[in-house]
C-alpha positions as a Markdown table, in Angstrom:
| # | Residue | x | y | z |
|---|---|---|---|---|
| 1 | Unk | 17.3 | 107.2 | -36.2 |
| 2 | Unk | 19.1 | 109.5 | -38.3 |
| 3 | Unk | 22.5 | 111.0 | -37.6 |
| 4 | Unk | 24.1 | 113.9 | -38.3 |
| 5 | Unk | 27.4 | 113.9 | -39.3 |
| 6 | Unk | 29.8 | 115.8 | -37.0 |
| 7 | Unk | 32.4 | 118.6 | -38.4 |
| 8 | Unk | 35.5 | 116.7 | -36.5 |
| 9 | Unk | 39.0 | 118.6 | -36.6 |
| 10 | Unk | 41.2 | 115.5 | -36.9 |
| 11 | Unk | 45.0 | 115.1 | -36.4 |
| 12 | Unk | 46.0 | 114.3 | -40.2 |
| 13 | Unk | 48.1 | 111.5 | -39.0 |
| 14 | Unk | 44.8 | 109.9 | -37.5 |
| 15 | Unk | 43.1 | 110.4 | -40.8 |
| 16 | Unk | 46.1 | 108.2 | -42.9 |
| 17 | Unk | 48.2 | 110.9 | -44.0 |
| 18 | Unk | 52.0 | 110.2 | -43.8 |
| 19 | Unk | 52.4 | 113.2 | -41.5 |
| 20 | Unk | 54.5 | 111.5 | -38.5 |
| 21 | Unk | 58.0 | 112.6 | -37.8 |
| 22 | Unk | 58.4 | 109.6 | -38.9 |
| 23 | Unk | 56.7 | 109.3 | -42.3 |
| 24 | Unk | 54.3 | 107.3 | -40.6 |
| 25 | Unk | 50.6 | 107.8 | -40.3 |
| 26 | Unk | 48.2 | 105.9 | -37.2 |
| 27 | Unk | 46.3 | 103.0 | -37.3 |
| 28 | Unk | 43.5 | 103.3 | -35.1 |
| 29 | Unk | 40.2 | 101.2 | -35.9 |
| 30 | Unk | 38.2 | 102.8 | -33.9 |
| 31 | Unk | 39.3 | 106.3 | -35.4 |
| 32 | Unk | 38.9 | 104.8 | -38.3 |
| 33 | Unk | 35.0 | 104.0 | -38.2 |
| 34 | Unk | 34.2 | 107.0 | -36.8 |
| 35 | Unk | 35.4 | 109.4 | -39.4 |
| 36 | Unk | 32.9 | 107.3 | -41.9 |
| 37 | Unk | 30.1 | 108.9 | -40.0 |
| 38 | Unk | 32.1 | 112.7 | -39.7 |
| 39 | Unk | 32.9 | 115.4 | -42.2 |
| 40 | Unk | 36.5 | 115.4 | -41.0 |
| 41 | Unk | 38.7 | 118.4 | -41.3 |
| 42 | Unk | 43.0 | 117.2 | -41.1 |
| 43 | Unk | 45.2 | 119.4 | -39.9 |
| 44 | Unk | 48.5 | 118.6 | -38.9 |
| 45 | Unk | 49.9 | 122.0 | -36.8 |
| 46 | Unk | 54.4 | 120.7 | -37.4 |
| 47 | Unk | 53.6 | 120.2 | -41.2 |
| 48 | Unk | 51.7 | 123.5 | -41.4 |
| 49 | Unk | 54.6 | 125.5 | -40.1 |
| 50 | Unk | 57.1 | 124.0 | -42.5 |
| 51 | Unk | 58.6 | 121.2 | -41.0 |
| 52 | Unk | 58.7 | 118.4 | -43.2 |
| 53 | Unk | 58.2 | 114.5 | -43.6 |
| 54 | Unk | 60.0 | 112.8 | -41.9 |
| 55 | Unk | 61.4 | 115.4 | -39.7 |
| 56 | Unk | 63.6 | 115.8 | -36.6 |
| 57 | Unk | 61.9 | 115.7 | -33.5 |
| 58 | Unk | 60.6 | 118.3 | -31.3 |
| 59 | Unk | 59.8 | 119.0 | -28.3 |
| 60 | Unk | 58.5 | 120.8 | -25.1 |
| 61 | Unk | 60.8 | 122.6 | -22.9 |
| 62 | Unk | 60.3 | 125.2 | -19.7 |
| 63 | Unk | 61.5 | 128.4 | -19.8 |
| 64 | Unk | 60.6 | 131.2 | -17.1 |
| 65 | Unk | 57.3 | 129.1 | -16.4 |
| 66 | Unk | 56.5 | 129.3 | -20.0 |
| 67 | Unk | 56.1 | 126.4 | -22.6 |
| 68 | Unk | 58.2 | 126.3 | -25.7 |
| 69 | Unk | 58.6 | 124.3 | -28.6 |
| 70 | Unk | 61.9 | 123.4 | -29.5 |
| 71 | Unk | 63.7 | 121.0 | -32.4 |
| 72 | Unk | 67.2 | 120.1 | -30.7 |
| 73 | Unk | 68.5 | 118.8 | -34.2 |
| 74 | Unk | 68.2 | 122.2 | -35.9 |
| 75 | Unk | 68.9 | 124.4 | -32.4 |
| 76 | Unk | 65.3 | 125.8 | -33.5 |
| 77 | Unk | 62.8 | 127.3 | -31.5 |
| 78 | Unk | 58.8 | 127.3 | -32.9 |
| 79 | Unk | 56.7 | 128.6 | -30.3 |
| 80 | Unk | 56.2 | 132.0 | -32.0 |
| 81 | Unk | 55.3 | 130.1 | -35.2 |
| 82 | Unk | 52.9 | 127.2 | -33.5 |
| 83 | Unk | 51.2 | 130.3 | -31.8 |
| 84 | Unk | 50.7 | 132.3 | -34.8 |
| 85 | Unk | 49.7 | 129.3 | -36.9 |
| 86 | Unk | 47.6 | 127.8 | -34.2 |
| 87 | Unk | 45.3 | 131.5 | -33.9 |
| 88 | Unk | 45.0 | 131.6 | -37.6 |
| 89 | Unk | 43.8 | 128.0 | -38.7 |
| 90 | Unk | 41.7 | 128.2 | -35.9 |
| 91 | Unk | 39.9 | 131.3 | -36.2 |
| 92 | Unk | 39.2 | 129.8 | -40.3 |
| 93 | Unk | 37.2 | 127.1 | -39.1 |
| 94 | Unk | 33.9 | 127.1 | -40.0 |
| 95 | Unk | 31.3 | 125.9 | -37.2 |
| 96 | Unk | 32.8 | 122.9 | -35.9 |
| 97 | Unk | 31.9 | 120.1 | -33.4 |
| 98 | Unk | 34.6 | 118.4 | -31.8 |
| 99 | Unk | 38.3 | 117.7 | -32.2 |
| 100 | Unk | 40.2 | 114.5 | -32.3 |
| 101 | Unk | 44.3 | 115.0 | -31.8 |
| 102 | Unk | 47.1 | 113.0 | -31.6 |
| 103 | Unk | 48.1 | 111.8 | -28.5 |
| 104 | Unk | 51.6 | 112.8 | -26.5 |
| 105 | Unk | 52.0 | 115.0 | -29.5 |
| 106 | Unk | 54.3 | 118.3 | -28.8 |
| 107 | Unk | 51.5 | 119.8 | -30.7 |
| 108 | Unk | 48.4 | 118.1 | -30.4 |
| 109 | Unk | 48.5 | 116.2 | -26.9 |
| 110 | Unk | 45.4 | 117.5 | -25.0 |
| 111 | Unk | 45.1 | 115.2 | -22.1 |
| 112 | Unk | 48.5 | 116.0 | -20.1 |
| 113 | Unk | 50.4 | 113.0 | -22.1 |
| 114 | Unk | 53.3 | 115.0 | -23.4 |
| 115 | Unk | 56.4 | 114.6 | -22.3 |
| 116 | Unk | 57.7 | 118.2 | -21.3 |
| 117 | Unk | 61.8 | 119.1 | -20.6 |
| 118 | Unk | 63.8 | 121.4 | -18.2 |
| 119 | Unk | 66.4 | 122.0 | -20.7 |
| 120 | Unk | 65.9 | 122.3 | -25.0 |
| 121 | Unk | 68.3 | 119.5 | -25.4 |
| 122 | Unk | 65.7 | 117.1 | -24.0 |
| 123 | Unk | 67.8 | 116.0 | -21.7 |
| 124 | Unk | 66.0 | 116.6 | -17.8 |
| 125 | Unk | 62.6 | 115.8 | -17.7 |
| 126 | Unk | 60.1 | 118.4 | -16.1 |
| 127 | Unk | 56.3 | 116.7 | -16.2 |
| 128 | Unk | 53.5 | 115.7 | -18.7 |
| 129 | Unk | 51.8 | 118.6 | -20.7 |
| 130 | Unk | 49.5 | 119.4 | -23.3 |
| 131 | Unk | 50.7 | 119.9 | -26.8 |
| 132 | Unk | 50.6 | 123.7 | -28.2 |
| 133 | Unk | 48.1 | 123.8 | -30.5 |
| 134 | Unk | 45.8 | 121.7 | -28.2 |
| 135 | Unk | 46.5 | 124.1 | -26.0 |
| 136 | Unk | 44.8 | 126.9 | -27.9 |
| 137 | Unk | 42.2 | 124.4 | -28.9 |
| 138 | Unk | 41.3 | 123.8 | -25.5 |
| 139 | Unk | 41.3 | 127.6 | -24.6 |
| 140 | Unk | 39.5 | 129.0 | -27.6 |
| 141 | Unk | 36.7 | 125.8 | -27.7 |
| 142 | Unk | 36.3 | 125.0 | -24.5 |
| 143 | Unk | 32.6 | 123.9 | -24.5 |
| 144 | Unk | 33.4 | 121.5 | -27.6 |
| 145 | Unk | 34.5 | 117.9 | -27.2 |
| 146 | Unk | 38.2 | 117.8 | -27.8 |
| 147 | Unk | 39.9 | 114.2 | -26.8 |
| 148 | Unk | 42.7 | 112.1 | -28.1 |
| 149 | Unk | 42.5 | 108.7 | -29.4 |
| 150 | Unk | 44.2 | 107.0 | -26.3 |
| 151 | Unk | 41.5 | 108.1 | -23.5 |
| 152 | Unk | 38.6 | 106.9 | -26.8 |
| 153 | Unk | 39.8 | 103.5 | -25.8 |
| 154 | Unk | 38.1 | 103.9 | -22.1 |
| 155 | Unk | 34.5 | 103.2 | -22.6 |
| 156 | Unk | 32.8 | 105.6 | -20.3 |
| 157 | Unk | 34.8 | 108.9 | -22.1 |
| 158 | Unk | 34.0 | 107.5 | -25.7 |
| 159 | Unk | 30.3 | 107.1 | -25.0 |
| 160 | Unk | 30.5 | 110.9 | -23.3 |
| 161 | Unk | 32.7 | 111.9 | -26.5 |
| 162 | Unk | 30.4 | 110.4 | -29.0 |
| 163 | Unk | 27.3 | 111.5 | -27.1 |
| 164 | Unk | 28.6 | 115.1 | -26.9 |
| 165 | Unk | 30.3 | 115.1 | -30.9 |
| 166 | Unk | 26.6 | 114.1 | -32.3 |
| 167 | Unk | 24.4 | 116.1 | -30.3 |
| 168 | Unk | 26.2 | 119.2 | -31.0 |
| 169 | Unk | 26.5 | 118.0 | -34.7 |
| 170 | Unk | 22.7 | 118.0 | -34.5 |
| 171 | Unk | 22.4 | 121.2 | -32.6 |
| 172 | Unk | 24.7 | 122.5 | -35.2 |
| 173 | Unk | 22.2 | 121.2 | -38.0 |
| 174 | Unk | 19.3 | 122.6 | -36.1 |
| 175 | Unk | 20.0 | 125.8 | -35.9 |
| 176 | Unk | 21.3 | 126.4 | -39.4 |
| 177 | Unk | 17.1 | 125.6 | -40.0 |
| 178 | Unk | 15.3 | 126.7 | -37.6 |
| 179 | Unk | 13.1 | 129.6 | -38.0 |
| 180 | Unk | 10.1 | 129.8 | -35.1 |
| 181 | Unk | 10.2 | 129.2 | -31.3 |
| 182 | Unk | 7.7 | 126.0 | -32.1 |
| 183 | Unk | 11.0 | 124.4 | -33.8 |
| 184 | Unk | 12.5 | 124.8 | -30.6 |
| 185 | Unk | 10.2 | 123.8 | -28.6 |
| 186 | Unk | 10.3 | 120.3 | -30.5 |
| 187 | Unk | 13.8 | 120.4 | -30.7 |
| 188 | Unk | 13.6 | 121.0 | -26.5 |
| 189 | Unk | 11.2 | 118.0 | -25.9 |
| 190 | Unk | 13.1 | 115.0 | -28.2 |
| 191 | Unk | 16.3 | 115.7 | -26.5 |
| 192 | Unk | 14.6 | 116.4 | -23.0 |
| 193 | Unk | 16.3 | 113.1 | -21.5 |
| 194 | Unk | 19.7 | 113.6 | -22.6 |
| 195 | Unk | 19.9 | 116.7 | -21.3 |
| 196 | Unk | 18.4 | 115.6 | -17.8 |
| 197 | Unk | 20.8 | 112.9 | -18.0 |
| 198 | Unk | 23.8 | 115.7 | -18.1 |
| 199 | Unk | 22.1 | 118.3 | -16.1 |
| 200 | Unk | 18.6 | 118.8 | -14.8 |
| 201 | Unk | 19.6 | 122.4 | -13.5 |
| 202 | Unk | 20.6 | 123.5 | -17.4 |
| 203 | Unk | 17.3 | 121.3 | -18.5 |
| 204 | Unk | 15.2 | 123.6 | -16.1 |
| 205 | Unk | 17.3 | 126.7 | -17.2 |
| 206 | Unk | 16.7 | 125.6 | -21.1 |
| 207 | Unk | 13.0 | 124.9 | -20.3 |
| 208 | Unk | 12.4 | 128.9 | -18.8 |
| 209 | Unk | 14.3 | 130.3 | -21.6 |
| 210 | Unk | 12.0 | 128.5 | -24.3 |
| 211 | Unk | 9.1 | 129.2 | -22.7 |
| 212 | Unk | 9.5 | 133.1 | -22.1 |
| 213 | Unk | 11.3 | 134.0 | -25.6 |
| 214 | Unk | 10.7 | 137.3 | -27.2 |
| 215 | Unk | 13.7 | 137.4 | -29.5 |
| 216 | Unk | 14.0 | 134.0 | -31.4 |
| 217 | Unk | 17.4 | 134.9 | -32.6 |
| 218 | Unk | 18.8 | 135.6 | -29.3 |
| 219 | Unk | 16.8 | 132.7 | -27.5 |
| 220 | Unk | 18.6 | 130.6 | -30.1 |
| 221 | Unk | 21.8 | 131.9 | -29.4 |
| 222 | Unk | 21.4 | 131.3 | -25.9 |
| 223 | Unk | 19.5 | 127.8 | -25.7 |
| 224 | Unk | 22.7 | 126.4 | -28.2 |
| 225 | Unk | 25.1 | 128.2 | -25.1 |
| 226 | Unk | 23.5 | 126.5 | -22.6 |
| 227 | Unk | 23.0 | 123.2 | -24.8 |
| 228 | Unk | 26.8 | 123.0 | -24.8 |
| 229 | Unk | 27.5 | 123.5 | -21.5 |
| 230 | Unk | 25.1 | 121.1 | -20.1 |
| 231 | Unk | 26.7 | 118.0 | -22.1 |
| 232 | Unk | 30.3 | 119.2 | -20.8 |
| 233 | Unk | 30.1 | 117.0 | -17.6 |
| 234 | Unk | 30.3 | 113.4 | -18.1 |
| 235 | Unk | 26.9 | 111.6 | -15.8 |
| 236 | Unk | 27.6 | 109.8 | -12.7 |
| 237 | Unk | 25.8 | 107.0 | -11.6 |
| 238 | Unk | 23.7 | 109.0 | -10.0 |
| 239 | Unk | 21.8 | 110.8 | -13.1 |
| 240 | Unk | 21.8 | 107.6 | -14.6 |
| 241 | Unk | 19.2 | 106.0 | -11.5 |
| 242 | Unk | 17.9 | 109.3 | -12.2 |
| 243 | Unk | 16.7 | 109.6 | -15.6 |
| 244 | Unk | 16.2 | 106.4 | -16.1 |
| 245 | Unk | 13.6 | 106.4 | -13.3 |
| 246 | Unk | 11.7 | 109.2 | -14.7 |
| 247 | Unk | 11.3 | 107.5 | -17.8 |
| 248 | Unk | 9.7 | 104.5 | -15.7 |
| 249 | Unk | 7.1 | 106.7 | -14.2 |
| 250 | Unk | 5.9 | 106.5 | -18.1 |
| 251 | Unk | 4.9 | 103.0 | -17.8 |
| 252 | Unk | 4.7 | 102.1 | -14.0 |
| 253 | Unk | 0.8 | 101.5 | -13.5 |
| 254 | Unk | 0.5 | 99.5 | -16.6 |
| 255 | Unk | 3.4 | 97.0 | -15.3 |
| 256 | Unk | 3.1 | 93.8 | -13.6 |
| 257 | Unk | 4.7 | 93.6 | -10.3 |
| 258 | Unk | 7.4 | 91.6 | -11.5 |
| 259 | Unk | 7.6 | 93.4 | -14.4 |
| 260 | Unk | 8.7 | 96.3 | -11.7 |
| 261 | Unk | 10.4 | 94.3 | -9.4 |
| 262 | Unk | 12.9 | 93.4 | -12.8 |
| 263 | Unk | 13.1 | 97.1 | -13.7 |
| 264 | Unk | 14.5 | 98.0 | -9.9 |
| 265 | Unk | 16.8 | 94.5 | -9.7 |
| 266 | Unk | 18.6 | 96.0 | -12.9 |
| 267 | Unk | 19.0 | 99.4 | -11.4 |
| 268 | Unk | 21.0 | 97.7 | -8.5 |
| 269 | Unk | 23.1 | 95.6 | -11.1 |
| 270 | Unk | 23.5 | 98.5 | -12.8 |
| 271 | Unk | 24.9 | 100.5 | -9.4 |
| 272 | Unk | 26.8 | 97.6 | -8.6 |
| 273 | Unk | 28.4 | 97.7 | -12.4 |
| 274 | Unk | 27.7 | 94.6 | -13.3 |
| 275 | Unk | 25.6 | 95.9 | -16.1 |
| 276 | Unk | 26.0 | 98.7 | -18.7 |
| 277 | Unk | 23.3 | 101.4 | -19.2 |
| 278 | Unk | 22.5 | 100.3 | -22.4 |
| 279 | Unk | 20.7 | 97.1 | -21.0 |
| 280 | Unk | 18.3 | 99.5 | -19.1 |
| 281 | Unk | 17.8 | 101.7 | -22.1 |
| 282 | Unk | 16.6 | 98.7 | -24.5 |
| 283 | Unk | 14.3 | 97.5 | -21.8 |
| 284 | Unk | 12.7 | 101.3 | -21.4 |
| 285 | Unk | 12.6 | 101.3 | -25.7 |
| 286 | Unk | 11.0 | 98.6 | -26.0 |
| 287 | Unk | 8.2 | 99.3 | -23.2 |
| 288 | Unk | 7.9 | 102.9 | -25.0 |
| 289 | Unk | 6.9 | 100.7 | -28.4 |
| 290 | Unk | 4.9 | 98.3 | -26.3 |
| 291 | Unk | 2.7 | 101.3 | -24.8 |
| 292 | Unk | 3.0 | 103.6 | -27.9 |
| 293 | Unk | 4.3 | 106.0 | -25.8 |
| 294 | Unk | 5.7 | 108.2 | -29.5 |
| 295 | Unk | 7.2 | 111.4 | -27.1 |
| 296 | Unk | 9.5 | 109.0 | -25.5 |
| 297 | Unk | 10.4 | 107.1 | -28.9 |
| 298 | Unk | 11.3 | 110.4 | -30.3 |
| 299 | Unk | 14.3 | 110.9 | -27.5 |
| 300 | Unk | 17.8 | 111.1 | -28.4 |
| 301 | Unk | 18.8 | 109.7 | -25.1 |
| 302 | Unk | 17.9 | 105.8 | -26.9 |
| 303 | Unk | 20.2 | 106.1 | -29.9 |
| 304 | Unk | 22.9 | 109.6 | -29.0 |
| 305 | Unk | 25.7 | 108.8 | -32.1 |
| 306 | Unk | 25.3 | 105.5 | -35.0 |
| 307 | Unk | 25.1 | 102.2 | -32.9 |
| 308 | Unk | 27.7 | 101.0 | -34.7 |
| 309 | Unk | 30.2 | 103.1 | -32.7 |
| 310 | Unk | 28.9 | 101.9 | -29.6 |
| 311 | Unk | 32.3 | 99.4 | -29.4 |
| 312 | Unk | 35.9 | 100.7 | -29.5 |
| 313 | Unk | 37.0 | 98.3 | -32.7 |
């Protein structure tokens, strides 16, 4: 299958630049691969207000319930100029899909990793927090992926993450082409399953909208809305069973009954964890080439992002 490849806002420190407080940059394999397969975009929010490399550190203190950055060394205080600088590179960016930041950044922490003060010295520790800028990132992009490279190392949100960064990519791609409702209607049916996957009540939603358009340009608009938002939510279990049981109902009277009884005896290893979901997927591929079934070779659900990523290193 071929892959789009993502517009990913990166932490320049993740991408190799010597950005760091420190002069340093981060290693991160995984991080690594995956901007082979992006169109990254570096920023790096402390060098971009003039601090330079290497630099004294800051921080994040409290102050009348508000966040503010602060540099101890230089008695300086940066929210004001995070704020501004934050609204302005943001509001440049062409379309993206997703953002990679640093984690426990001042800055660029989105996942409550930060270490936040009660004082500017740094001196009486409040709680965890997000970083500034990922602040407004989170705020102003909500229905984008937007992770750190820490949580990346848990399997379950780097599948979600890479599921959600390449479909959007590819939504992204779509609609800078597409020209008649029969494009979308296409586009609709080969991503069917990963959408029930995420949400059957958006799936349903997207379905009506397609099938009653009368503006194309503002069905787009809307399907891409509702595309978005239905990938937000990471699948349970649950939708798992779910979809992967519709997809059985493809080939269930041509089976043999052990044939069957294999499919279901994977479905309770699978609820039990003892197997991943990709084990369930390859068996349903290969019965989809085995009984020509093209509509379900078509679906994104078999192959989301480059198999390649699938592994963490």
């Amino acid at each position: 299958m071929n892959h789009p490849k993502p517009k990913l806002v990166v932490s320049a420190c993740l991408n190799g630049e010597f950005v760091r407080y420190n002069g340093g940059s981060v290693e991160d394999p995984f991080v690594e691969k995956l901007l082979n397969y992006c169109q990254p975009i570096s920023v790096c929010p402390e060098v971009s207000i003039g601090l330079g490399v290497p630099r004294a550190k800051v921080l994040i203190y409290w102050k009348d319930g508000y966040p503010r950055l602060f540099q101890p060394f230089t008695q300086r205080d940066l929210t004001e100029e995070m704020e501004k600088f934050s609204e302005e590179f943001l509001s440049s960016l062409p379309q993206v899909d997703g953002f990679l930041l640093k984690a426990k950044s001042p800055s660029c922490g989105v996942s409550n990793s930060t270490l936040s003060y009660k004082d500017p010295e740094g001196k009486v520790f409040s709680h965890r927090t997000k970083g500034l800028f990922a602040k407004k990132v989170l705020e102003r992009f909500e229905d984008l992926p937007v992770e750190d490279e820490k949580r990346l190392r848990n399997e379950h949100i780097r599948r979600h993450f890479l599921i959600r960064l390449f479909s959007l990519a590819r939504l992204r791609e779509f609609m800078e082409t597409a020209q008649h409702i029969s494009q979308l209607m296409d586009f609709h049916k080969r991503n069917k399953y990963l959408l029930m996957l995420h949400s059957q009540v958006k799936l349903k939603e997207m379905g009506r909208l397609v099938a009653t358009s009368k503006n194309f340009q503002e069905t787009l608009k809307e399907y891409a809305k509702l595309f978005r938002l239905a990938l937000k939510r990471s699948p349970s279990k649950g939708q798992w069973v779910n979809t992967f049981t519709h997809i059985f109902g493809y080939f269930s009277s041509r089976l043999n009954q052990k044939e069957k009884e294999h499919f279901f005896s994977l479905l309770e290893d699978f609820r039990k964890d003892l197997i991943e979901e990709n084990v369930i997927l390859e068996l349903l591929k290969n019965w989809s080439f085995r009984f020509e079934e093209e509509y379900l070779q078509s679906q994104t659900l078999f192959e989301p992002y480059p198999k390649t990523l699938e592994k963490d290193t």
